[in-house]
N, C-alpha and C positions, 0 to 999 in steps of 0.2 A: 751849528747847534750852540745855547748857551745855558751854560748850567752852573751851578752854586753847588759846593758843598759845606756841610755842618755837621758838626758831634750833637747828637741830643743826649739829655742825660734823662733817657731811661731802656727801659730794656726794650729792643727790636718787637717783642712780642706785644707789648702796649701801646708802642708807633700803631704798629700794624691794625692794630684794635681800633685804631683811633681813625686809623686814614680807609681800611676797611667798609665803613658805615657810609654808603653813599651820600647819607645829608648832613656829612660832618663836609664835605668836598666845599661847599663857600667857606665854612669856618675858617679854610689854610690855605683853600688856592686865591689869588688877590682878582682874579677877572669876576670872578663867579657872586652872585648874591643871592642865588639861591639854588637847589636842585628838583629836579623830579625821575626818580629813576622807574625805569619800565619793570616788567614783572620780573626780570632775570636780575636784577639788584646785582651784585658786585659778581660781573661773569664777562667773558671778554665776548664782543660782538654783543653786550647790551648797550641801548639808544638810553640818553636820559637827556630830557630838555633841564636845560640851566636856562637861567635869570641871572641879565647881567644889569651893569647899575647906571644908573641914570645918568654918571658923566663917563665921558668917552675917554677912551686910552686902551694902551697895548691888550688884544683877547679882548675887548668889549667894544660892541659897536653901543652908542647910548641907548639905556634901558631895553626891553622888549627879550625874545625870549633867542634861544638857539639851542642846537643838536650836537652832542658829543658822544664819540662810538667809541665805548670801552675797548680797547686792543691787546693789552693784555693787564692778565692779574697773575702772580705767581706770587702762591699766597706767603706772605709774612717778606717777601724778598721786593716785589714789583708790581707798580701800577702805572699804566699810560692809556693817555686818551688820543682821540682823534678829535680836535672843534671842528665843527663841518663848518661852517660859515666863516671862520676864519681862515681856514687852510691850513692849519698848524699841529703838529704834535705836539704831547708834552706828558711829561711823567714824573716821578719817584723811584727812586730805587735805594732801598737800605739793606745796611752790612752793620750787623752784631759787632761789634767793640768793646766786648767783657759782657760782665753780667749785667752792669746798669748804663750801659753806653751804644749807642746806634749811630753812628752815618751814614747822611742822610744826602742823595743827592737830587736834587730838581733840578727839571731840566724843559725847555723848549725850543722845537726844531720846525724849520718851513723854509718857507724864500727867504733870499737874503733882503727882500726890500720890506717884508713884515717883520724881519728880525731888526732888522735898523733901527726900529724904534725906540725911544728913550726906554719906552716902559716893559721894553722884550727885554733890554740889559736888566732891569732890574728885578723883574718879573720871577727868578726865580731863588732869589734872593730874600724877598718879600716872602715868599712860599714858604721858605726854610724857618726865616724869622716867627711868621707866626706858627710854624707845626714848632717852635722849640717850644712858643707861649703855652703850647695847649697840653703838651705832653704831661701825663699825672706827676712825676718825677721831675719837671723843670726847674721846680725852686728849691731842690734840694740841691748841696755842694759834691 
């Protein structure tokens, strides 16, 4: 497994607002450019095709579409998926750190020879980065 962790600076319940909303999932995760979630929207054992992007790297074969099986949400605390076509877990999990602070950890899991890749080390690090950009409270001290 490899995973990142990060302080965001806002409160756990506005992450969760954020990471929540299915079509925010390209916004923060780096493989993804775009979603389409099935009628269950944020429920574990829902299918949503993602778009991934036209150059190749870790979680993305180039352009064209693929399937990821929600496995679990436990809301405000956890989210993970399954990519079917990659073979790979991966997820979020946040812990409240006061009133305006959340930790936040990304993470992904599979074979050690999909992990091996430059872009699995980085991968969830990248996640972290941009859910701090997106968070309403990021640019506040």
């Amino acid at each position: 497994m490899i995973s990142a962790t990060r302080e965001l600076l806002a409160p756990r319940a506005d992450v969760w607002a954020l990471v929540a909303e299915p079509y925010n999932l390209p916004d923060w995760w780096p493989a993804y450019t775009g979603v389409r979630p099935d009628r269950l929207g944020l429920a574990e054992n829902a299918r949503w095709e993602v778009h991934r992007s036209a150059s190749p790297g870790f979680l993305r074969r180039p352009g064209g579409t693929g399937l990821v099986v929600v496995r679990r949400v436990a809301a405000g605390e956890e989210l993970s998926w399954h990519d079917v076509q990659q073979g790979v877990d991966a997820g979020l999990r946040l812990v409240s750190r006061g009133l305006e602070r959340t930790e936040a950890t990304a993470w992904v899991d599979g074979p050690w020879w999909r992990l091996a890749a430059e872009g699995a080390r980085t991968l969830p690090r990248q996640a972290l980065l941009r859910l701090h950009d997106l968070c309403p409270t990021a640019a506040s001290p």
